[in-house]
N, C-alpha and C positions, 0 to 999 in steps of 0.2 A: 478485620482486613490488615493489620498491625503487624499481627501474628502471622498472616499467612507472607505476608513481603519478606517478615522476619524468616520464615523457613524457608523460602524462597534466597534469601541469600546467606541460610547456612550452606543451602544445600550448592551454589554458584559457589561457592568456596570452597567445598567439599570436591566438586568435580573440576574445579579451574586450577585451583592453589595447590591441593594434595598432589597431585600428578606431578607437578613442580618440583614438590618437596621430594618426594619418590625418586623422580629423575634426579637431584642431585647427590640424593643416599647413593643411588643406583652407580653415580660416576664417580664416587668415591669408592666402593668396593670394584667397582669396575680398574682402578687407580690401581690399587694393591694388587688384584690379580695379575696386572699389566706388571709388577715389581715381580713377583713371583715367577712370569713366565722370564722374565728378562732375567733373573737367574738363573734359570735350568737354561738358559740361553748361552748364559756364559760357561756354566758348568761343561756342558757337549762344547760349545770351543778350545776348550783347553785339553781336552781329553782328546779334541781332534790335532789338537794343534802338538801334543806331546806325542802322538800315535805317529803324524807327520816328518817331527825329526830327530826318529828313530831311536829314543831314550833306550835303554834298556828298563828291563821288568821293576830291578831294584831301585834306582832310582825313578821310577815309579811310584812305587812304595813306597820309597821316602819322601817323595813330595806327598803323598795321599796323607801322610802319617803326621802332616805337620797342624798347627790346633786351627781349628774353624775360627775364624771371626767371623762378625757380625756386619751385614754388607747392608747399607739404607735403598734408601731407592733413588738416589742419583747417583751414590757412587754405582752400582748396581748398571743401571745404565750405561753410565760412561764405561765399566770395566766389558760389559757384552759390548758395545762398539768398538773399543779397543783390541780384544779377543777375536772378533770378527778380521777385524782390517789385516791386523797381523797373522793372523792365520791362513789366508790365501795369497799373501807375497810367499810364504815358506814354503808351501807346496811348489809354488813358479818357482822358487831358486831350484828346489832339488829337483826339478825337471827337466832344466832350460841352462841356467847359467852355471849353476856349482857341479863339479864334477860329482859321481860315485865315491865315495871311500873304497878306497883298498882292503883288503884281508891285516892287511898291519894296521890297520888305524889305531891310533890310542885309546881304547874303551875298556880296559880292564880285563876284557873277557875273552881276550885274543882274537883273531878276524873274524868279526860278523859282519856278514853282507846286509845292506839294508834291503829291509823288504821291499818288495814291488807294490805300488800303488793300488788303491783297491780301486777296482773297477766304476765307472760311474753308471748309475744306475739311470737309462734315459726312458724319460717320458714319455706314458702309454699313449697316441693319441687320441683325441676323441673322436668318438665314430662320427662320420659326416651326420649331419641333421639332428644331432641329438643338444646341440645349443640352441636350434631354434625352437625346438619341442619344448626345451626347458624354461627358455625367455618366455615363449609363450604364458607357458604356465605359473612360472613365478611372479612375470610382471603384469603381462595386460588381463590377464585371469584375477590375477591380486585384486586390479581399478577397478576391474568391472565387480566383482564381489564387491569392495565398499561403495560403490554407486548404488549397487541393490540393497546393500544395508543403510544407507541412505535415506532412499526411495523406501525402503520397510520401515521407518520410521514417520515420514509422513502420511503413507497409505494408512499405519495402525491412529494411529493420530483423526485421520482421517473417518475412516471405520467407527471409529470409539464413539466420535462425535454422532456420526449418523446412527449409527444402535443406541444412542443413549446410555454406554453400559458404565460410563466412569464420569464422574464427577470433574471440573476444569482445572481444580489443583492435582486431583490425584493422574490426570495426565499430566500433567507441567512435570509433577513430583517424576512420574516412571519415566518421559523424554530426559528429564537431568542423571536418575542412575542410570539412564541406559548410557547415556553419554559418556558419564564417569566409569561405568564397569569397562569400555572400550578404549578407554584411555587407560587404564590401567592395566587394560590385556595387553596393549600395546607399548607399553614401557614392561612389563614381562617378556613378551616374544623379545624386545629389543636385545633385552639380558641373556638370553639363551638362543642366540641363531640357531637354525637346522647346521648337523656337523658336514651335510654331505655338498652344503652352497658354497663351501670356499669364500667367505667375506671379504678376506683379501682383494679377492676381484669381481668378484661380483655381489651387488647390492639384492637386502632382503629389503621387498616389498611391503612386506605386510605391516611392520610398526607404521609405516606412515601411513600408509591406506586405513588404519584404524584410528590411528588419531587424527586424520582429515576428518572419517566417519562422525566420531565421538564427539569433536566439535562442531561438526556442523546439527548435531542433533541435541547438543547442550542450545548452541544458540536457536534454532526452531525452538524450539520449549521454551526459552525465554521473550523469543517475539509473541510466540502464541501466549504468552503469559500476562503481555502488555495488549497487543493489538485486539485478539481474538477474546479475550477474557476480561481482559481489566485488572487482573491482577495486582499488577505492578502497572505505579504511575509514569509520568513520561520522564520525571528525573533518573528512577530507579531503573527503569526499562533502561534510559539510555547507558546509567553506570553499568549495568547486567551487562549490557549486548557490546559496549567498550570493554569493559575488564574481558570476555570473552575473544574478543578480538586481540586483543595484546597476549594473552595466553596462545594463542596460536602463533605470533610471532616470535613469543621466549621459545615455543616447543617446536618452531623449524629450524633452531639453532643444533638439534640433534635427529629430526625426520626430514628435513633436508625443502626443498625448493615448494614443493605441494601446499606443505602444508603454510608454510610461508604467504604463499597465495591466499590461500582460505581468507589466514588472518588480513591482508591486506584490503581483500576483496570487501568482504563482512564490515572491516573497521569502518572504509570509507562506505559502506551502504546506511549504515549505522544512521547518520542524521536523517537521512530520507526513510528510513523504514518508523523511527518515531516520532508518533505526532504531540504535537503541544498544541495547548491554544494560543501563544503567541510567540511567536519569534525571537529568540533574542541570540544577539551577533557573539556577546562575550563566551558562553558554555561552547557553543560550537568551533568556535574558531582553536578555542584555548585546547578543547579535543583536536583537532585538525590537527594544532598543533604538534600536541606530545605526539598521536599518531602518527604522522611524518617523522619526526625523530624516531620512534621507532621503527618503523620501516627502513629507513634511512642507516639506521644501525644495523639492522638485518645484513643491508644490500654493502654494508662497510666492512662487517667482518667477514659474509661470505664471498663477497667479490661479484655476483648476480647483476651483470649490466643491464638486462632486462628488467630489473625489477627497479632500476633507477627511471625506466620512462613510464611506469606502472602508478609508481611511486608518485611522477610531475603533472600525470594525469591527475592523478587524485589529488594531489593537493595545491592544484589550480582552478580546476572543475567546478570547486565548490565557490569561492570566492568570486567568479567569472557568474555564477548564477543566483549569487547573492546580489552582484551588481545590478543583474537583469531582472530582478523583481523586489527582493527585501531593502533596498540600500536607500539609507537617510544619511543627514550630514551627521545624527547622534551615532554612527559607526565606523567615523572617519577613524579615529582612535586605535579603536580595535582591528580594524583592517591594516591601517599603518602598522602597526606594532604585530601583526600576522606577514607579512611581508616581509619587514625586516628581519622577524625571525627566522622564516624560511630561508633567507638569504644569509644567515649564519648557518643554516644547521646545513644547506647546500655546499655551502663554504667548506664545512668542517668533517665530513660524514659525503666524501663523493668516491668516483669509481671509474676507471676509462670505460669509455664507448668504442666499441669497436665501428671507427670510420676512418677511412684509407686517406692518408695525409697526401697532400698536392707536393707538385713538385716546387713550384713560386714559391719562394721566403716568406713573402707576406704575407700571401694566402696559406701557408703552412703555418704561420705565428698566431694567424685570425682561427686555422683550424684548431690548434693547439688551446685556444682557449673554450670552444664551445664543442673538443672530443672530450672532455670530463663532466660528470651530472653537474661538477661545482660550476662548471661555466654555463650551462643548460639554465639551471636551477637559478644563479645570480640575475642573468641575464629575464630571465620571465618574471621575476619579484621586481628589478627594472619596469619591467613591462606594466606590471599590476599597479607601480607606483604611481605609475607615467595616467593609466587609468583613474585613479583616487583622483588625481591633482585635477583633472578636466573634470571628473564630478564634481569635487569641494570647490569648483572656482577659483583652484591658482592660490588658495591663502596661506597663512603664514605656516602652518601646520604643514603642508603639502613641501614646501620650500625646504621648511626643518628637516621634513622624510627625507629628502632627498641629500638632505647634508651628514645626515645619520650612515646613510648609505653610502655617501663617499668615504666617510670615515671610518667605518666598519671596511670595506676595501684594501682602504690602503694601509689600517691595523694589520688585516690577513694576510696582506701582500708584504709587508717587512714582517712576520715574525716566519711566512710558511714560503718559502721562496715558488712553489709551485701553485702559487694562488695571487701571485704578481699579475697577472692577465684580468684580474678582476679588477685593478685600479681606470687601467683605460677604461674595461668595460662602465665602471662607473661615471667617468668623467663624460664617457657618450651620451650617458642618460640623463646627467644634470645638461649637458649642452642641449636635449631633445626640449625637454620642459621650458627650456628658456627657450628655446626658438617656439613652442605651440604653446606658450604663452598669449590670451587674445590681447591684442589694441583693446582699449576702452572705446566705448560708441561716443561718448560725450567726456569733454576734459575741462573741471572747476577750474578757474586763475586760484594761486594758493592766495590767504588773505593777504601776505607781503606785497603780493603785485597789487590786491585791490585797494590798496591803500596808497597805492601810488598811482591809481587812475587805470592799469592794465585790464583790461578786457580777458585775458588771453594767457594760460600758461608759458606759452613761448617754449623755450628750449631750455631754461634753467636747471641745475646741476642740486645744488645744493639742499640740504631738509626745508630752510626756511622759505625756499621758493621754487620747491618742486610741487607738481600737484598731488592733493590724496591721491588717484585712482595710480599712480603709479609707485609709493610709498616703499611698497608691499613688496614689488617685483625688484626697484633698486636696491634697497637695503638687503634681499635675499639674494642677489646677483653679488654684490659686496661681499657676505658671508661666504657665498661659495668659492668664489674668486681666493679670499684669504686662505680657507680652507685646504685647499688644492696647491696653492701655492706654496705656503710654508709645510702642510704634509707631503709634500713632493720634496722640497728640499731638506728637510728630516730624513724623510725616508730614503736620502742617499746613501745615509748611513749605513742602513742595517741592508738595504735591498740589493738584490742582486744583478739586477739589468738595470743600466742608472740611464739609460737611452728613456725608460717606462719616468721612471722618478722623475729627470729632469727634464720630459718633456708635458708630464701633466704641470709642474709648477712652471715652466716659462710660458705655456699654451694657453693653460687657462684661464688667466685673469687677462691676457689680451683677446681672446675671443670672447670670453661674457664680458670683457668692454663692447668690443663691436658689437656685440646683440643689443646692451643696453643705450649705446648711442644711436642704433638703429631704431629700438622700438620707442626710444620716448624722446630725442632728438632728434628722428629722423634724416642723419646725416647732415644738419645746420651747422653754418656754422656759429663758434661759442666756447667763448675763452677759458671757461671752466670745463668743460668737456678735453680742452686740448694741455691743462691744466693735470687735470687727472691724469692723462696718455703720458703724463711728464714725469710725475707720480712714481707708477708704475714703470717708467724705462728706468727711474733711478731704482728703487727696489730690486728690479732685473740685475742690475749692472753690479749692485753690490751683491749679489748672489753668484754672477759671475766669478767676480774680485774671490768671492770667500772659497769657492772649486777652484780655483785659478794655484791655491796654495795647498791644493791636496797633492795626491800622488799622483806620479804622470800617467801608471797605465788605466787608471780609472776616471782620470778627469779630463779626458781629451770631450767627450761626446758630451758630458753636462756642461763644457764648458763651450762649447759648439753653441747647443742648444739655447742654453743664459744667454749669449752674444746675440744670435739670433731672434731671439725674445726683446731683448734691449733695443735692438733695433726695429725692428716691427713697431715696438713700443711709442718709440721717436719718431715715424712715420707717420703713425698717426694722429702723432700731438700736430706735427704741421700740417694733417690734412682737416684737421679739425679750424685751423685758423681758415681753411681753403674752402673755396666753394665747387660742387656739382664731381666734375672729373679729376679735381684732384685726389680724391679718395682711390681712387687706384692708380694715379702716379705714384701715390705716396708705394702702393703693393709692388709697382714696377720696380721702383729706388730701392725696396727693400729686397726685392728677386737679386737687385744688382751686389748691395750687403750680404747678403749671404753667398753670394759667389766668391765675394771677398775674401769673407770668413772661412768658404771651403777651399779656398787657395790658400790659407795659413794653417785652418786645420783640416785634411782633406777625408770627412767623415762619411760614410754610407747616407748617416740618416740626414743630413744637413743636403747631400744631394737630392734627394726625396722629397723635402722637404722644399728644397728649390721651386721641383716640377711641380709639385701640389700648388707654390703658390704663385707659379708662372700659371697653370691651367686656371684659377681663381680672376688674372687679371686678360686672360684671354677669353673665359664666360663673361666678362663685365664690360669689353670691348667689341665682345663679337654679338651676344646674345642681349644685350642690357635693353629691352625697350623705352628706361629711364633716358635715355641717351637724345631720343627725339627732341626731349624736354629743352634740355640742354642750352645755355646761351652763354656768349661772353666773345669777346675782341681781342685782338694783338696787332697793335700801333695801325686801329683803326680799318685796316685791310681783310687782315687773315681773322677768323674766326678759331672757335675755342679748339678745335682739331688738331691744331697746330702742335698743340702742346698737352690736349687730352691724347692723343695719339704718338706723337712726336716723340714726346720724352721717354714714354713706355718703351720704344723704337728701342729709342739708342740708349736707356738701361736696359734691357734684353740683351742688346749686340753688345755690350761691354760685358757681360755677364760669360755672353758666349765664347767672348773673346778669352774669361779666364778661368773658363773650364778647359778651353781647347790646350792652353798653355796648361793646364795641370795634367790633361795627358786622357781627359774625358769626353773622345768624340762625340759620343750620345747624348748627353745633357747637353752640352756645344751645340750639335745640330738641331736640337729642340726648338734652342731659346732662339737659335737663325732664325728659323722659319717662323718662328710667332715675331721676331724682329722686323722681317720682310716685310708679314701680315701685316702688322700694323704702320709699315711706311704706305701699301697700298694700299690699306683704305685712307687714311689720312689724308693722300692727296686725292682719290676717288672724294673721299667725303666733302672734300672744299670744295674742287669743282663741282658739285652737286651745288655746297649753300652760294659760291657766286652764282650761280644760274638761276635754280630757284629759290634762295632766301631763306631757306626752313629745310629741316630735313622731315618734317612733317609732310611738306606738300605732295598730295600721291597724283599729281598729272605731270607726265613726262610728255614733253617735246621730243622732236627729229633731233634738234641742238640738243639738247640734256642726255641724249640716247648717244649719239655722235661723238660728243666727246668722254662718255664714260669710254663707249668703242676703242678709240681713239688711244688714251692713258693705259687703257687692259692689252692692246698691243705692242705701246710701248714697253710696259712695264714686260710684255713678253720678250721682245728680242733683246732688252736689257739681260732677262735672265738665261735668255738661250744661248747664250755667249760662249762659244767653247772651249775658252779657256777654262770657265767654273765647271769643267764638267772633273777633274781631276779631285779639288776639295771639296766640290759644293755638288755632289750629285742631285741633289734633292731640287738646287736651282733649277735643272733643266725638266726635270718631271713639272715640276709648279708652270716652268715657260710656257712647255707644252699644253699643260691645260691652259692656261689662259690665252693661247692662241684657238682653242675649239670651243672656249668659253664666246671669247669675242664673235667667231662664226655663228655660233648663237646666237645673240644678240643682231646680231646683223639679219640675222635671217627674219627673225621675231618682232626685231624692233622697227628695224630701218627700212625694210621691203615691204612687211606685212601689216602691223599695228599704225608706223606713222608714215607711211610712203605720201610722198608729195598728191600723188595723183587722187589718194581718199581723202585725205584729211589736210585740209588751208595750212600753209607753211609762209613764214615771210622769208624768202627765198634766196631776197637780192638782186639789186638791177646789174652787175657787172658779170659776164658770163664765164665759166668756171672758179673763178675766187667767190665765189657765194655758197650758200647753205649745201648742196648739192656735192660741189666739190669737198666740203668738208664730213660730209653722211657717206662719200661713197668711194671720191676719186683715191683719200687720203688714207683710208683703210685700204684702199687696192695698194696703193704704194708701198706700204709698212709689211703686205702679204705677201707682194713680190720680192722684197728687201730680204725678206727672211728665209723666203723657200729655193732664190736663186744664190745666194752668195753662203759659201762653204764653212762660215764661219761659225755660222747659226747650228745647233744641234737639231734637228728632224729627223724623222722617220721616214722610208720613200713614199708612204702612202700619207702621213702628214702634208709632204710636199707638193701632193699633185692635189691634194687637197686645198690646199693654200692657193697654188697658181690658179683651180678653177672658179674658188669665190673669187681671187682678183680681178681674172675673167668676163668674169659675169657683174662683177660691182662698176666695171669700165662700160661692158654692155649696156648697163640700168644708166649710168650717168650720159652718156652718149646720149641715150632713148628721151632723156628725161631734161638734159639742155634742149634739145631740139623742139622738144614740149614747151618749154620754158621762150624760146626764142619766138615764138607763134602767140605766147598770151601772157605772158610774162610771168608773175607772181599770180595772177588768176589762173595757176595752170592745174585746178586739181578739177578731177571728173566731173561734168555736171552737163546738168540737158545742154545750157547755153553755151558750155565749149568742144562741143564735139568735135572732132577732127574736120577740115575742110580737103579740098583734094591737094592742096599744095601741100599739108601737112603731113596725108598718110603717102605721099609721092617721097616727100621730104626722109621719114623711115628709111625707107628702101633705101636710097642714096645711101643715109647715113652706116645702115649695117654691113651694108653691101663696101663701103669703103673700110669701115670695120675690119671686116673677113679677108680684104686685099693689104691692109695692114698686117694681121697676124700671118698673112701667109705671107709677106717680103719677109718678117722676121724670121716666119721658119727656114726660108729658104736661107734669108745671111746667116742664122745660127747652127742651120741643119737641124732642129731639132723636130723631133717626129710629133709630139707633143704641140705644139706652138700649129702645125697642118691641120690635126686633128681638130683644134680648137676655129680655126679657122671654117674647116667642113660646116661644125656644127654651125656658127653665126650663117652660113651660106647656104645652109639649108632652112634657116630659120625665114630667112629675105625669102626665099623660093618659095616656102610654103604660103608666107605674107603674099608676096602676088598673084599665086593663083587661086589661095584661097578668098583672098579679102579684094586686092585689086583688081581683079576682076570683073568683083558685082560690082563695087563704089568707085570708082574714079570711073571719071567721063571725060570723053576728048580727046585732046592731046596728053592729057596724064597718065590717061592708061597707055596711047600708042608708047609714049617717053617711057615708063612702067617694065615696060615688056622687051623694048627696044634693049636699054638698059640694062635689063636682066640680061637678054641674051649675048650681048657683047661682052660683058665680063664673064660668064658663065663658059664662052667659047676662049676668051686669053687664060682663064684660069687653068682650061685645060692644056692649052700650046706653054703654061709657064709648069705647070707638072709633067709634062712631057722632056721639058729643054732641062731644067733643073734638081728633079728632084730622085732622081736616077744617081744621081753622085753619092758614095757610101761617106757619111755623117764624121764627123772628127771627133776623137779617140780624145782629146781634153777637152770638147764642150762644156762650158758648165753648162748651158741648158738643157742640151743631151743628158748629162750627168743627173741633171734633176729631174727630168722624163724618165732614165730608165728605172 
């Protein structure tokens, strides 16, 4: 059996390796013939070029007669290019700019005219159809011929088996020469084109088509040699059916893209076509490996962007399926050290991708790193890594990968300026693993505490009294931090966008602080924690100081950045001393710092920068559920809002204050608006904790509804103010809504969910200064304030909007005193207070006086609007009495009822007869706001 592997891979080298050798014999004669033609190249330009201007025959001869030298093969070259170039400006001078010669010209031989130009001799065309006849034939004729030679290799194969007529070596044996006789017919044809295809432009099919053939029937032969026979064992099989694969990738470096594929195809089929009996990570990986670099190298010199996503397939695929069924912690190792290779050979060995850049900076910057395989490629080895570390459990190993990874990054990124986009991408990857990093289920006190009677790890900072299960995660948070930090500021040096350099060294060790204070401090506070943030702002500040003393057009933006780092840094040393909501005051203070700083240095990314970490304390203000939790006092009255909100406020507004002076409306109006934001909930949020004591408590009252109402209207005609409409656009959109916001509220809250009449309210014994007035009369007020008086910005249909909830909120309170004044605080619906007939008599009076109020007004204001409103309460009474008053009242209530009714119902008419015939005045405001 010895014997036969042994012929077996003479014969694998005989048809893999010789073809090779051939080919490179082949391109070395090939070389010299290329020096030869590029002679006789130069030969005919000179001959054209002396024919051109017009020598005579003698001096002719005398240059012919002068001694040959010896021409190599680059002078050679360079002299046919030269000969070339020169020789068709000379023909354009004598055509175009230089005159003819005279009959006297100086030439020895008395006037010779030059001759006339020889004719050029213009291209036959070709007949129609006769390129597609040819394509036909030459190329998809060609494919399909090596398909069938192909296919005639496994059929006879096939055949053999089933007639019994050949032995399983002596098939193996005839599949490898057949392989090799086609591979060497195909490096012949290469050598000798047909003369009548013109290679110049059009490509001969058949070398590649036969060395696709050749190989793929070398490797059949070798799988059948292992799988089907036994042949060869599972190492040899796999070295056979590898070395075959890589010999397709060196021979598409001369048969072009096809055969390219084969090898690719085949290489990564390779582990799945051989079987072993057991598994193991290192052979296969270690092939994955060189494989990818070869293909890699392929797709590098030829330039083949498709064969870079061919390429990511396969040398993902396998790793991604080793996870899903073979993967122990004993191949952490090997997978690490697979990954990170990949993410060098991606690195080093990439190619663009054709994908259409945006037009956003940002998004063009982010494009720019993942339109190259290098960015594809680093970016999914990230990926792969991010997967190990959640297998292996987060340990030290996983941490290292990922610091290997950094460093490798930002190695590539200051030696290859176009591979700068890998550092961020790296620093994203260590921030991911430290964010999906797990909490531990259970946390030991270290033995320092138990020895001092602690129970309880606590928040401690330090080795000697932090807990094991956190060790691991601190001290590789540490590492990475350092890491990033001082190759960040190194790499100022050599890199070439120092916004990348200086902002992974100021970024990163204050963000894997916050992680690390988050996940194992939980935002406590703890002097060593705030200790550290102090650390690190000095370390910043001197990194500052040391860009501070480079050259000015490269150290504006690292020195931005430093400053900004330094600061951040110091905010969170004192929010560390702070409890709950100081942690994003400290982010507010620090929004406010960097405005500072971009008012001294006024840099793109420091603005950016800004917004990022304005949006970060506007998610932690707006969305925070931690917030509920929340406790704390100011001088015993005002609760923690005051200054959890407060302060953010008015750093915000000072922020925007000196963007606006640096001439940057947009950032300016940003940080407005989230300034605003946070003055209105602030005071929304207190009036909530005076009222109900918690922001926890989810039962809302009429009072808690009421006076949210109440503040949302204020805070609206505050902003509706028409002088803000010139600076402050934004003010009156925001009024606006929170005037339809409030109507809301009103509708849902106050009419519907808590209306007195379904749900017990304590009311008040004094009539309109009580609950009532406060839930209804008071928002009418504030609704009329706003939509009557010209000051206020609205819309006409806001306004008539505005007047009819007033309307109707006077309506409800009217309804709902008169309710009140019959049962007092008992006055919500129930069997035992139903209406009696004084009370539903009492209605009628009341709306019916209602509707002769709105109509005196329309009549004193003229406004058609105030009539209209009037109609409707007057049609409402009407309907009440003959619907309702009719059946239920008895007596004298109904005759009173009706009587009633019809006495104002007849002056209403004689006062729209007498009055409202007069045409309306031309500066009403009510008019004004009616029409």
């Amino acid at each position: 059996m010895n014997g036969l592997i042994f012929t077996a891979l003479l014969l694998v080298a005989y048809v893999v390796v010789f073809p090779i050798v051939l080919a490179v014999r082949l391109g070395r004669a090939r070389g010299q013939l290329d020096t030869l033609t590029a002679e006789m190249a130069m030969l005919k330009a000179q001959v054209e070029r002396l024919k051109a201007s017009g020598l005579p025959p003698e001096a002719a001869g005398a240059s012919d007669q002068r001694p040959a030298t010896t021409v190599g093969p680059r002078e050679a070259a360079e002299a046919t290019r030269d000969a070339v170039v020169s020789a068709a400006p000379a023909t354009r001078s004598q055509t175009s700019d230089t005159p003819a010669p005279t009959p006297s010209a100086p030439w020895g031989g008395g006037g010779r005219s030059t001759p006339p130009p020889r004719p050029q001799k213009r291209p036959v065309p070709e007949p129609r159809g006769s390129w597609g006849l040819e394509r036909v034939a030459s190329n998809w004729m060609v494919w399909v011929g090596g398909l069938a030679l192909g296919l005639s290799v496994v059929f006879l194969f096939r055949y053999a088996i089933d007639q019994g007529w050949l032995t399983p070596l002596f098939r193996v044996v005839a599949g490898l020469v057949f392989g090799g006789v086609l591979l060497s017919v195909a490096e012949w044809t290469r050598t000798r084109p047909p003369k009548a295809l013109g290679t110049a432009i059009r490509a001969d099919f058949i070398p590649p088509v036969l060395t696709g053939t050749g190989l793929f029937a070398v490797f059949v032969s070798l799988f059948a040699a292992h799988a089907l026979y036994g042949l060869l064992g599972p190492a040899t099989g796999f070295v056979a059916l590898g070395l075959t694969a890589y010999a397709g990738l060196a021979l598409s470096l001369r048969h072009g893209f096809p055969v390219a594929m084969i090898g690719l195809v085949t290489g990564y089929l390779v582990p799945a076509l051989v079987t072993a009996p057991e598994a193991s990570a290192l052979p296969l990986f270690l092939y994955l490996l060189v494989l990818t670099a070869g293909c890699l190298a392929v797709m590098h010199w030829r330039k083949w962007w498709v064969f870079a996503y061919l390429t990511l397939a396969g040398a993902f695929l396998w790793p991604a399926l080793w996870m899903l069924s073979d993967w122990s912690p004993a191949d952490q190792g090997i997978l690490v050290g697979y990954a990170l290779g990949l993410a060098a050979l991606f690195a080093l060995l990439s190619t663009d991708l054709p994908v259409k850049m945006p037009d956003n900076p940002l998004w063009r910057y982010v494009a720019s790193m993942l339109t190259r395989s290098s960015g594809v490629g680093f970016a999914l080895s990230g990926l792969l890594l991010l997967w190990l570390a959640d297998a292996a459990g987060y340990d030290m190993v996983s941490f290292g990968a990922f610091g290997v990874f950094g460093a490798l990054a930002m190695g590539l990124g200051a030696r290859r300026d176009a591979l700068e986009g890998l550092v961020p991408m790296a620093a994203i990857a260590v921030l991911a693993v430290a964010l999906s990093w797990p909490s531990p289920m259970a946390v030991s006190p270290p033995e320092a505490l138990q020895a001092l009677g602690r129970d309880s790890g606590g928040t401690a900072l330090w080795r000697y009294v932090i807990p094991a299960e956190f060790t691991v995660f601190f001290r590789s948070l540490i590492g990475l931090g350092a890491l990033f930090g001082i190759g960040g500021f190194v790499g100022l040096r050599w890199g070439r966008s120092p916004v990348i350099w200086a902002g992974v060294a100021a970024a990163m060790p204050v963000l894997l602080f916050v992680i690390a204070y988050w996940r194992i401090a939980a935002f406590e506070v703890d002097l060593n924690w705030a200790a550290t943030a102090a650390v690190i702002a000095v370390l910043l500040f001197a990194g500052a100081m040391a860009v501070a003393r480079g050259d000015p057009p490269r150290r504006d933006v690292p020195l931005g950045l430093f400053a900004a780092g330094t600061t951040a840094a110091l905010s969170l040393a004192i929010a560390c001393l702070l409890r709950e909501a100081w942690l994003t005051v400290s982010l507010a203070v620090e929004v406010l710092a960097l405005a500072w700083i971009w008012s001294k240095l006024p840099l793109r990314e420091l603005r950016a920068l800004t917004l990022v970490l304005a949006s970060v304390v506007v998610l932690r203000l707006g969305l925070n559920a931690e917030l509920l939790d929340y406790t704390g006092t100011v001088f015993g009255t005002f609760h923690w809002v005051l200054y959890g909100y407060g302060l953010p406020a008015v750093a915000l507004w000072l922020a925007s204050r000196l963007f606006r002076a640096g001439g940057d409306d947009l950032t300016g109006t940003v940080l407005e608006i989230a300034a605003a934001g946070f003055a209105f909930l602030m005071v929304a949020l207190q009036l909530r904790l005076w009222g109900a004591g918690s922001l926890k408590e989810p039962r809302w009252t009429l009072f808690d509804i009421a006076v949210q109402i109440l503040w949302s209207l204020t805070a609206a005609a505050m902003l509706l103010r028409r002088e803000l409409l010139a600076r402050h656009g934004w003010a009156v959109k925001a009024g606006q809504g929170l005037v339809l916001l409030s109507m809301l509220m009103i509708v849902l809250g106050s009419v519907l969910a808590q209306s007195p009449l379904l749900v017990p309210q304590q009311i008040g014994s004094w009539p309109v200064v009580n609950l009532l007035g406060l839930a209804y009369l008071a928002p009418a007020a504030i609704l009329l304030l706003v939509s009557l008086r010209p000051g206020f910005v609205l819309t006409q249909a806001q306004r008539h909007l505005a007047l009819a909830m007033a309307g109707c909120l006077i309506f409800i309170d009217l309804t709902l005193e008169t309710r009140r004044a019959f049962w007092g605080e008992a006055m919500a619906w129930r069997a035992q207070t139903l209406p009696e007939n004084a009370e539903v008599y009492a209605y009628s009076v009341v709306w019916i006086l209602y509707a002769n109020a709105l109509l005196g007004l329309a009549i004193l204001f003229r406004a058609r609007l105030l009539r209209q409103a009037s109609m409707v309460v007057l049609v409402i009474a009407v309907a009440k009495v003959f619907l309702y008053d009719m059946s239920d009242l008895t007596g004298l209530y109904r005759v009173a009822s009706f009587l009633g009714l019809g006495v104002v119902l007849i002056a209403i008419a004689r006062i729209y007869q007498r009055f409202t015939q007069v045409a309306p005045s031309a500066d009403d405001p009510v008019r004004d706001a009616s029409a």
